[in-house]
DOGU-187357 format. One record per residue (C-alpha): residue in one letter; chain; x negated, y, z negated. Coordinates in steps of 0.05 Angstrom, whole numbers. Layout:
<recs>
["A","A",[X,Y,Z]];
...
</recs>
This chain:
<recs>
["X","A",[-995,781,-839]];
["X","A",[-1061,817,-824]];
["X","A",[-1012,881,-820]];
["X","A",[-977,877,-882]];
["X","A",[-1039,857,-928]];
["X","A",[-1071,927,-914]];
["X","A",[-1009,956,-915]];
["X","A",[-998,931,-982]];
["X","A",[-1071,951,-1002]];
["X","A",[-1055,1029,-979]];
["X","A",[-996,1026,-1023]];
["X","A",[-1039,1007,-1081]];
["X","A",[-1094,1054,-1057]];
["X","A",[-1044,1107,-1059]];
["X","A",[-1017,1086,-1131]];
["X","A",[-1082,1076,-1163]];
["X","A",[-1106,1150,-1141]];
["X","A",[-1041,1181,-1163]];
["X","A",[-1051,1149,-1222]];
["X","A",[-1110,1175,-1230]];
["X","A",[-1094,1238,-1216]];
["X","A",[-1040,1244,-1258]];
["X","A",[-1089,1221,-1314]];
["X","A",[-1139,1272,-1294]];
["X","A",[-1078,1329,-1307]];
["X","A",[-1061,1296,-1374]];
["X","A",[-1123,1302,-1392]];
["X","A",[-1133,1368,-1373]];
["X","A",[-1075,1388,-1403]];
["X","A",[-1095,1368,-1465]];
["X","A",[-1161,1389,-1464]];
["X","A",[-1138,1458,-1454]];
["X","A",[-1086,1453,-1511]];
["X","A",[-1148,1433,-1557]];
["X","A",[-1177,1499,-1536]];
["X","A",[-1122,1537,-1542]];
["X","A",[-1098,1500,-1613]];
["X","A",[-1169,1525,-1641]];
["X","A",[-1164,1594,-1607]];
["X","A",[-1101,1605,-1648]];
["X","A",[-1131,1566,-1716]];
["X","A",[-1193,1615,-1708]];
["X","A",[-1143,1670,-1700]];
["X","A",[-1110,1647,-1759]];
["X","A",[-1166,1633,-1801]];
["X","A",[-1187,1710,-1788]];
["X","A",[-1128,1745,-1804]];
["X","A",[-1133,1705,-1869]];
["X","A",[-1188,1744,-1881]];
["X","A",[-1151,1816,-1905]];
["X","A",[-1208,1854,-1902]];
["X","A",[-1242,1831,-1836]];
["X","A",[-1176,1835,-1808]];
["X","A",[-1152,1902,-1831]];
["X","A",[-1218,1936,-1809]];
["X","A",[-1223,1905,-1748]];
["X","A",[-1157,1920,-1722]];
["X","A",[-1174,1994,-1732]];
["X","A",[-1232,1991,-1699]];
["X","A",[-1186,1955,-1636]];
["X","A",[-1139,2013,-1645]];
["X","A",[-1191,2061,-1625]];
["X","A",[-1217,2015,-1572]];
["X","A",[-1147,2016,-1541]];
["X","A",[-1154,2092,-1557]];
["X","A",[-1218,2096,-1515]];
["X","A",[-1187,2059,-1450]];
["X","A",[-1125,2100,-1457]];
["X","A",[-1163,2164,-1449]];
["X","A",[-1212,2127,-1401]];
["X","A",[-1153,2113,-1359]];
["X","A",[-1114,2178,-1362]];
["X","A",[-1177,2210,-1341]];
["X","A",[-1185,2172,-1289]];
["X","A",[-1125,2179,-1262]];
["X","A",[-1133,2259,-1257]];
["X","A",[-1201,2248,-1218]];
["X","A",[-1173,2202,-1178]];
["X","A",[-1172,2232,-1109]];
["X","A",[-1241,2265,-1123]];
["X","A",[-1279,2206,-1138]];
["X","A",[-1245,2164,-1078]];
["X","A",[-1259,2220,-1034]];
["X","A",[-1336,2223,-1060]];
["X","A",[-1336,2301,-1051]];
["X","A",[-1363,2301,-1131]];
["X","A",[-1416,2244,-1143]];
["X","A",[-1417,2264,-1223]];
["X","A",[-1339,2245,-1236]];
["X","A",[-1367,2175,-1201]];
["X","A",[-1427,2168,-1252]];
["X","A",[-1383,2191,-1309]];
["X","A",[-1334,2151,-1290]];
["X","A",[-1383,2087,-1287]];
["X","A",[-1410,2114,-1360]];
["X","A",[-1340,2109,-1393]];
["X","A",[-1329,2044,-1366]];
["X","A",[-1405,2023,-1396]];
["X","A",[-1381,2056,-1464]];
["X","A",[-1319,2011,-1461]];
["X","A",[-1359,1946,-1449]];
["X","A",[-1404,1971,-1510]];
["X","A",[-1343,1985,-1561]];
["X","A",[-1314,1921,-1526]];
["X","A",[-1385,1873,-1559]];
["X","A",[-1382,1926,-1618]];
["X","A",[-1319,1898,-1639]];
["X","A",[-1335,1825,-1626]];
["X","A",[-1404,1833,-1669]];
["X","A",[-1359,1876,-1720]];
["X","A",[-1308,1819,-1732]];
["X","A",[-1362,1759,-1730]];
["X","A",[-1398,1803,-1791]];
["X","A",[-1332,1820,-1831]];
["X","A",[-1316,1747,-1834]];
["X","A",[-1385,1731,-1857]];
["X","A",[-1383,1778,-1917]];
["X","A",[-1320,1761,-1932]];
["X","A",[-1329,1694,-1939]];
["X","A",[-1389,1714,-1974]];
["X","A",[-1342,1744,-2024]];
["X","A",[-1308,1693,-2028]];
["X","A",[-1357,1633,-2038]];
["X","A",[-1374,1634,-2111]];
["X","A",[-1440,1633,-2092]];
["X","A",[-1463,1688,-2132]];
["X","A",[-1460,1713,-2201]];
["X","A",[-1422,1781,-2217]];
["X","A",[-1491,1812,-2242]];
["X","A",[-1514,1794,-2177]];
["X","A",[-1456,1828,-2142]];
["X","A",[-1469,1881,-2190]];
["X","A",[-1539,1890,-2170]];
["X","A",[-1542,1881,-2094]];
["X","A",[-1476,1914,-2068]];
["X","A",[-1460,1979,-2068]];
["X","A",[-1398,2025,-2104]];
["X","A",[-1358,2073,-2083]];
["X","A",[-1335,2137,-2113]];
["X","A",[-1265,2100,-2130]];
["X","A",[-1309,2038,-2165]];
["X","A",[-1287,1988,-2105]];
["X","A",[-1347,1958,-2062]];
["X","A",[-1363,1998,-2001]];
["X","A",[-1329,1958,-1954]];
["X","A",[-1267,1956,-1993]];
["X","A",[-1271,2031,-1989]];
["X","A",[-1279,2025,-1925]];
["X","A",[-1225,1979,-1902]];
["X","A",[-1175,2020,-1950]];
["X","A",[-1202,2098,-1912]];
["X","A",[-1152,2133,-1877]];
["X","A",[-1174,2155,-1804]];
["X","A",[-1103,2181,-1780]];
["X","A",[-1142,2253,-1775]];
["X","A",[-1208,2227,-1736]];
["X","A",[-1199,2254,-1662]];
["X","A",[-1237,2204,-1610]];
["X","A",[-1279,2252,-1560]];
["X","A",[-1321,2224,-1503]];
["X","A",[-1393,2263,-1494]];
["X","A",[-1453,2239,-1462]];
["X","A",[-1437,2180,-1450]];
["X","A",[-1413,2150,-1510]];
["X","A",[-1335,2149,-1555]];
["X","A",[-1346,2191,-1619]];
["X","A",[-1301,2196,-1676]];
["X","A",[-1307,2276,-1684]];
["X","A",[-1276,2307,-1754]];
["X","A",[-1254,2380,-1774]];
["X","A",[-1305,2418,-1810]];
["X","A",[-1301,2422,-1883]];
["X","A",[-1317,2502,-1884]];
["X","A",[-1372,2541,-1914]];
["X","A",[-1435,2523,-1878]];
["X","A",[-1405,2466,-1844]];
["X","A",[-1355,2510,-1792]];
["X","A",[-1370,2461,-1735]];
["X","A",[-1324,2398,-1720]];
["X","A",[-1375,2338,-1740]];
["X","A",[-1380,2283,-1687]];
["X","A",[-1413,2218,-1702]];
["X","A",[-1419,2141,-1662]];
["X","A",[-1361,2099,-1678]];
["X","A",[-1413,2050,-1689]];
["X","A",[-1450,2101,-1747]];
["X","A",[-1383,2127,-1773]];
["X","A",[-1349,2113,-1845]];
["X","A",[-1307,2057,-1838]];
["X","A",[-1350,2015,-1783]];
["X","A",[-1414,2008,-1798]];
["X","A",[-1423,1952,-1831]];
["X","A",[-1500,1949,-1838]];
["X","A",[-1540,1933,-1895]];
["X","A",[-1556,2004,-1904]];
["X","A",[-1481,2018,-1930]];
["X","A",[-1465,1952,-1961]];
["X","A",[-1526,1934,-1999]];
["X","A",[-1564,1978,-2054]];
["X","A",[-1632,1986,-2040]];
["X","A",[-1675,1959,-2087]];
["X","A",[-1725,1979,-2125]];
["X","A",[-1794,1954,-2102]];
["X","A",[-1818,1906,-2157]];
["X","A",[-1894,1886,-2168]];
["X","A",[-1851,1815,-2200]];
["X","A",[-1924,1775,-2219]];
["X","A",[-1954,1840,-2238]];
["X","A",[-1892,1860,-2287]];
["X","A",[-1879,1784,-2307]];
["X","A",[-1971,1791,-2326]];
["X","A",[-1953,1853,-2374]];
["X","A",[-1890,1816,-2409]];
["X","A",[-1930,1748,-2422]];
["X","A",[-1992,1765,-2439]];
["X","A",[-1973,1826,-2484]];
["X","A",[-1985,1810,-2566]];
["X","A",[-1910,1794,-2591]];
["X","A",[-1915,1846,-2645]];
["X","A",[-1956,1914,-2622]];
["X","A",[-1952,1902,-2539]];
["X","A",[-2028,1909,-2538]];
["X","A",[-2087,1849,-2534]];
["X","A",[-2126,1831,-2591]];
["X","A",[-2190,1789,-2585]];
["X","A",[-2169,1713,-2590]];
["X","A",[-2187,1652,-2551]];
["X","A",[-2170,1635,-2486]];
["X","A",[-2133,1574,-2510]];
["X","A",[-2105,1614,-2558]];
["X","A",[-2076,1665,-2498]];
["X","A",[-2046,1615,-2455]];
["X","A",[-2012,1579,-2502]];
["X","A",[-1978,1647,-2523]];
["X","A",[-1978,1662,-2449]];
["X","A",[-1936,1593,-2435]];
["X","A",[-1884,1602,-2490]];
["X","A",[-1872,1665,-2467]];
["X","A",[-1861,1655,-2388]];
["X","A",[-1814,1596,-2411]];
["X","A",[-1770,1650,-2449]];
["X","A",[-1773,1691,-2388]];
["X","A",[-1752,1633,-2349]];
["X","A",[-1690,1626,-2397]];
["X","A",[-1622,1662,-2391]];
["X","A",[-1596,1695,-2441]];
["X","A",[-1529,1668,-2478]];
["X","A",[-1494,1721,-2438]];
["X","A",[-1522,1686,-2375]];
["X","A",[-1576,1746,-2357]];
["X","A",[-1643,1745,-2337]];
["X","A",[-1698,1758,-2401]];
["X","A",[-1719,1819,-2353]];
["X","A",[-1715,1839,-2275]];
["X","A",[-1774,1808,-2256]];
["X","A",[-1755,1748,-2293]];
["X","A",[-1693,1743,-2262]];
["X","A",[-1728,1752,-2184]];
["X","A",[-1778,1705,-2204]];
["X","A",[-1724,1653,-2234]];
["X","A",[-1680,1649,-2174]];
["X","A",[-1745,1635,-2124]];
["X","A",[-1765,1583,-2164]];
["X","A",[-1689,1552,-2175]];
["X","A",[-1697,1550,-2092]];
["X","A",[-1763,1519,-2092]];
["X","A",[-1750,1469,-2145]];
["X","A",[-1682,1454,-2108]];
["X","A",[-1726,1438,-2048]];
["X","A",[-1770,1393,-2074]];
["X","A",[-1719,1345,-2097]];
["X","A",[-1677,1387,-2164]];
["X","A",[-1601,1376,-2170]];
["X","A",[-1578,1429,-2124]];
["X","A",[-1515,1445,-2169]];
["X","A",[-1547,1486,-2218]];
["X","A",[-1490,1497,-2261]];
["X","A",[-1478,1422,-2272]];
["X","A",[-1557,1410,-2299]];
["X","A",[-1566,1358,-2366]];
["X","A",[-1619,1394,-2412]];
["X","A",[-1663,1343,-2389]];
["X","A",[-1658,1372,-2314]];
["X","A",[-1667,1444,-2344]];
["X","A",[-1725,1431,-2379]];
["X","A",[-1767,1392,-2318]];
["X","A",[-1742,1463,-2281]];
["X","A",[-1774,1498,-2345]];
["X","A",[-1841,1457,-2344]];
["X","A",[-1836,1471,-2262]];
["X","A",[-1823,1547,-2270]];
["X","A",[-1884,1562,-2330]];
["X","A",[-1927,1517,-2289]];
["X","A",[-1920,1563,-2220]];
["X","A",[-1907,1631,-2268]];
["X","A",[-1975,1620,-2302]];
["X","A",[-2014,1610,-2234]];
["X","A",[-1974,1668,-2191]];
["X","A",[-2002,1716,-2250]];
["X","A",[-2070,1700,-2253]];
["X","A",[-2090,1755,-2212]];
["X","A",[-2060,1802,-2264]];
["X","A",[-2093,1764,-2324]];
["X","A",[-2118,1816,-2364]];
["X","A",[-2196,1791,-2404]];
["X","A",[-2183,1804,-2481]];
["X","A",[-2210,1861,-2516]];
["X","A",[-2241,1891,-2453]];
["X","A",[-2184,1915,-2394]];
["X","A",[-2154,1968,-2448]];
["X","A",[-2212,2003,-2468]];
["X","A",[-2229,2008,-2387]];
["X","A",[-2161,2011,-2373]];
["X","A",[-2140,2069,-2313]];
["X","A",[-2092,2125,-2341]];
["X","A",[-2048,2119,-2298]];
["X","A",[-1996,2164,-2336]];
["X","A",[-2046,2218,-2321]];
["X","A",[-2058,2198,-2240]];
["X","A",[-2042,2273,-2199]];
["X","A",[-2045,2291,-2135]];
["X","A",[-2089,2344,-2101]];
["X","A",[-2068,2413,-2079]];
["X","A",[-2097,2424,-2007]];
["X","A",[-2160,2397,-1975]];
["X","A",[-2205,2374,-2018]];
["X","A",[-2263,2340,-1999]];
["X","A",[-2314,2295,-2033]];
["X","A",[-2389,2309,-2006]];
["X","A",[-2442,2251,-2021]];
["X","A",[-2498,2280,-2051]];
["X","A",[-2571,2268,-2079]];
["X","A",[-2592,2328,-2117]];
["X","A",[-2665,2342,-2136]];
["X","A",[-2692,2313,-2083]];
["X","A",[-2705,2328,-2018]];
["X","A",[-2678,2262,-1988]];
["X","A",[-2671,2257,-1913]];
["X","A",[-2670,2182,-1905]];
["X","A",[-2748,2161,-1912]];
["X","A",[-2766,2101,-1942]];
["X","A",[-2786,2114,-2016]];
["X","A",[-2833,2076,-2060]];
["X","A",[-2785,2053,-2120]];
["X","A",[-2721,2073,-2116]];
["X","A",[-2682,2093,-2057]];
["X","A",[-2620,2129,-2057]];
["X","A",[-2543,2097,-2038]];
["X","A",[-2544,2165,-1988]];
["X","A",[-2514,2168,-1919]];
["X","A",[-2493,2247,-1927]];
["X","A",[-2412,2223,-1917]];
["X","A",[-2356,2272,-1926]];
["X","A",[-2287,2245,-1955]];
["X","A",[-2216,2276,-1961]];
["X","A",[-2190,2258,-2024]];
["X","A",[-2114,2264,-2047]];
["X","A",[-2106,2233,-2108]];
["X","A",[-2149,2214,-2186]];
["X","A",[-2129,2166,-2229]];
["X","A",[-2176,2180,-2297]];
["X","A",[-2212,2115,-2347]];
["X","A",[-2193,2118,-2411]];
["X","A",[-2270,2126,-2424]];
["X","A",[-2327,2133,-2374]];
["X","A",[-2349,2062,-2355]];
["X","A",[-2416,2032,-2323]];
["X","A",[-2404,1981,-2268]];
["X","A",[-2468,1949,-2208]];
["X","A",[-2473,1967,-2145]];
["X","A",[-2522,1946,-2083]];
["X","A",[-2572,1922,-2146]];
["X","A",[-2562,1996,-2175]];
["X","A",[-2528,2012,-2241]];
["X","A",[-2471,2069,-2242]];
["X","A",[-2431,2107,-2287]];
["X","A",[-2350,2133,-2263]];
["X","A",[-2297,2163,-2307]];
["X","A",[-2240,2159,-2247]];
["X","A",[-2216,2129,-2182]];
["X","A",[-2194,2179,-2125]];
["X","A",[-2158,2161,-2061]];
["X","A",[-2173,2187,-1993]];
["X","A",[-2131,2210,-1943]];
["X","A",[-2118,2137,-1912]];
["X","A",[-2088,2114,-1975]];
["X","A",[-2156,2068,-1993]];
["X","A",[-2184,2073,-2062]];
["X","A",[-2252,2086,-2088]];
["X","A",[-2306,2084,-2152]];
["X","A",[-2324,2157,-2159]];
["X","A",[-2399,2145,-2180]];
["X","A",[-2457,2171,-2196]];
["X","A",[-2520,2155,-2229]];
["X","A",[-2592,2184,-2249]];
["X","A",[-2657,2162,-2209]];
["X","A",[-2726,2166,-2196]];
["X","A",[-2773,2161,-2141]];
["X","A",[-2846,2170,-2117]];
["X","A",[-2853,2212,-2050]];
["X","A",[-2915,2203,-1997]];
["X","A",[-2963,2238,-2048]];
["X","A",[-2948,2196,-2109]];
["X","A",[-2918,2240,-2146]];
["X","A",[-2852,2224,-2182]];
["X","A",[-2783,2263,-2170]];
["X","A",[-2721,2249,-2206]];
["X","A",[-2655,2251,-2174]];
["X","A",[-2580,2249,-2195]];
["X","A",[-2535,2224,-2132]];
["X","A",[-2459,2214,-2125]];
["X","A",[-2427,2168,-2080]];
["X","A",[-2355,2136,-2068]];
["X","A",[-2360,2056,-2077]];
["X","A",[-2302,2016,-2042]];
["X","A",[-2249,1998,-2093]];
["X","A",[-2238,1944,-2047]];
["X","A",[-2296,1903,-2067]];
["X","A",[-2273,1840,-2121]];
["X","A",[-2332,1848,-2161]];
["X","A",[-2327,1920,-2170]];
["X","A",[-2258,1910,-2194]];
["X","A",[-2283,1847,-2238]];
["X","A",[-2327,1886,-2273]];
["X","A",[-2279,1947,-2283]];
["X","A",[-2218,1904,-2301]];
["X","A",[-2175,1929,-2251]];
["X","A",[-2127,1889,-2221]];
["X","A",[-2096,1913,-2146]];
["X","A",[-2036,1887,-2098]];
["X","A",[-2014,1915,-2040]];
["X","A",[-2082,1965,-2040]];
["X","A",[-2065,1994,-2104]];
["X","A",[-2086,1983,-2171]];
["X","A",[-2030,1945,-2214]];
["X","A",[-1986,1997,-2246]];
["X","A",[-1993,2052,-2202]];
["X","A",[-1934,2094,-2182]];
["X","A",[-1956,2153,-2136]];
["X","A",[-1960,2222,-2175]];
["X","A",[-1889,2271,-2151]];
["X","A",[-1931,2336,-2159]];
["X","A",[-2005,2359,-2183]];
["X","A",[-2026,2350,-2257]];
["X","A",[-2075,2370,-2298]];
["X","A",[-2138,2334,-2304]];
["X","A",[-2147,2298,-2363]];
["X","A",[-2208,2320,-2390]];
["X","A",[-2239,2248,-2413]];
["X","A",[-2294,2251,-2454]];
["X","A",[-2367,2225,-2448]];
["X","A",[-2380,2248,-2379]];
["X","A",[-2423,2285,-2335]];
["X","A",[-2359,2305,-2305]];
["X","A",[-2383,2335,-2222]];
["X","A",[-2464,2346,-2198]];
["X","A",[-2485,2421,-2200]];
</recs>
């Protein structure tokens, strides 16, 4: 009885782990029909994408191209590199197969990116001036990548050199007799960087130009003396019309519209209906009271002081560079100063030499302190670092060991850098440079302002 009990408990041993194993098969089975049910829906859900799918089967076409000619080569060195009488058909033979493996990730990358902008495209995520503004054109007035996707490259010849798969072309003639060869990566058709897709945009000072366009008098675009009440309620009423699109659903100006769609994302963030299109008036207007609020504190810096920053104002019109090496000597002149101490006053003299490279004129000479000293400058020059500075100068007096007074003019350069200097000047900088300025292409004249001393004999 003893006999058949574990007999019986085999059997069931046996049944239970067959069981089992046929489960464990099952499941395998369908766990490798999941992954090969979303290897097809992913390769169904690319070729959906026309473009993506278009480009990047050219760019497999000349990967298959590339392990053709890798393998045809390879098969006429054969018997060299087996015998190992030629050790450079074995390293070039290792460097194509290295070039394949990078074409190989090229492709993968190339795809992963197409999709992306695609669906990009796609998305309804951005407006059509925003297209307008950020992507590039062809020739034919289709985006770049649709130029791309659309180029024929039935005459591009793939060559392998150094190393690499190049797409080499026939030369166009005159100058260019030579056969071009470029990186598949770099050539027209797959590179798909931001360099070729997007437009490269112009650098915007966005508070700065925002400061010009709010504080500027509605009629004449210049300040008149009024109240500082009086200037930020004009200030506030016009950032909100900055902040508001116009009926054709564009920004009031560029900088508005940069400064508009960083607050939209800010205001989104802290709680703001993220479906823009869908806000009441009452939503718009908390994003209005939102946007004026941060608008009127981002330009502060740039806040101009009524009646006074115009008549100081830089030239900057009249800014030019300087031919050559010029360089600015710090001097004291009628007296012979060699760093003593002086009873009264004491010169701002340490005998420093300067290359300057650029002026930028006042509209008038102005008077500005300095280390307890009073000074007079009609520009601004820059040195060869790209830092600004005060070109200065002022009139003295002192009494030597004997008792005996001497006058003294001196000329020094005073940092640029320093906030009261700029306070008392009105000039506003960012970014090391005073607001406004656009570096000079080629020398100009100087512009001769009036009032000044003008250099030290």
């Amino acid at each position: 009885m003893a006999g058949e009990g574990f007999a019986l408990s085999k059997q069931v041993l046996t049944m239970n782990r067959d069981l089992l194993k046929e489960q464990q098969i099952r499941d395998a089975y369908r766990q490798k029909k999941l992954e090969y049910q979303e290897t097809q829906d992913a390769k169904n859900k690319f070729k959906a994408h026309p473009f993506a799918n278009k480009v990047s089967q050219r760019y497999r076409d000349v990967l298959q191209s590339a392990i053709n000619d890798s393998q045809n080569w390879y098969k006429d060195n054969y018997a060299e590199i087996k015998a190992g009488q030629n050790p450079d058909l074995s390293t070039e033979w290792e460097n194509r197969k290295n070039a394949i493996t990078t074409l190989t990730s090229d492709i993968t990358q190339s795809e992963t990116d197409l999709k992306a902008l695609e669906d990009y495209m796609e998305s309804g995520d951005v407006t059509p001036q925003q297209w307008e503004k950020n992507f590039k054109r062809g020739a034919s007035g289709n985006y770049t990548w649709q130029d791309e996707a659309m180029a024929d490259l039935s005459n591009d010849k793939l060559v392998y050199e150094n190393g690499q798969y190049l797409i080499q072309r026939a030369g166009t003639g005159g100058l260019d007799i030579e056969p071009s060869k470029t990186p598949i990566s770099e050539t027209f058709g797959y590179d798909y960087g931001e360099n070729v897709i997007f437009k490269e945009q112009p650098k915007l000072n966005v508070n700065g130009g925002l400061a010009d366009i709010i504080y500027a008098d509605n009629r004449d675009k210049k300040l008149t003396p009024r109240t500082q009440e009086e200037i930020m309620t004009t200030a506030r009423e016009a950032a909100r019309d900055q902040l508001t699109l116009n009926p054709t659903g564009t920004a009031k100006s560029e900088e508005a519209g940069v400064k508009r769609d960083g607050l939209i994302e800010e205001y989104i963030s802290q709680g703001g209906n993220k479906d823009v299109s869908a806000w009441s008036d009452e939503e718009l207007n908390k994003f209005l009271d939102f946007g004026v609020d941060r608008m009127i504190e981002d330009t502060k810096p740039y806040r101009p002081k009524p009646g006074t920053d115009r008549a100081k104002g830089l030239v900057m019109e009249k800014a030019f560079k300087l031919e050559g090496e010029n360089i600015f000597q710090e001097q004291v002149v009628g007296l012979d100063y060699t760093g003593e101490t002086f009873q009264g006053g004491r010169p701002q003299y340490t005998g420093g030499q300067t290359i300057i490279t650029e002026k930028i004129p006042f509209t008038k000479a102005n008077t500005f302190s300095y280390n307890n000293q009073k000074w007079e400058t009609i520009e601004i020059i820059k040195d060869d670092k790209g830092e600004w500075f005060i070109n200065a100068y002022n009139d003295g007096s002192a009494f030597d060991d004997t008792g005996a007074r001497t006058n003294y003019q001196q000329k020094t350069l005073v940092p640029l850098s320093d906030g009261t200097v700029q306070a008392q000047l009105g000039i506003n900088m960012v970014d090391g440079n005073p607001v406004g300025y656009e570096a000079p292409e080629g020398e100009l004249n100087e512009s001769g302002v009036e009032g000044t001393r003008g250099e030290l004999d």
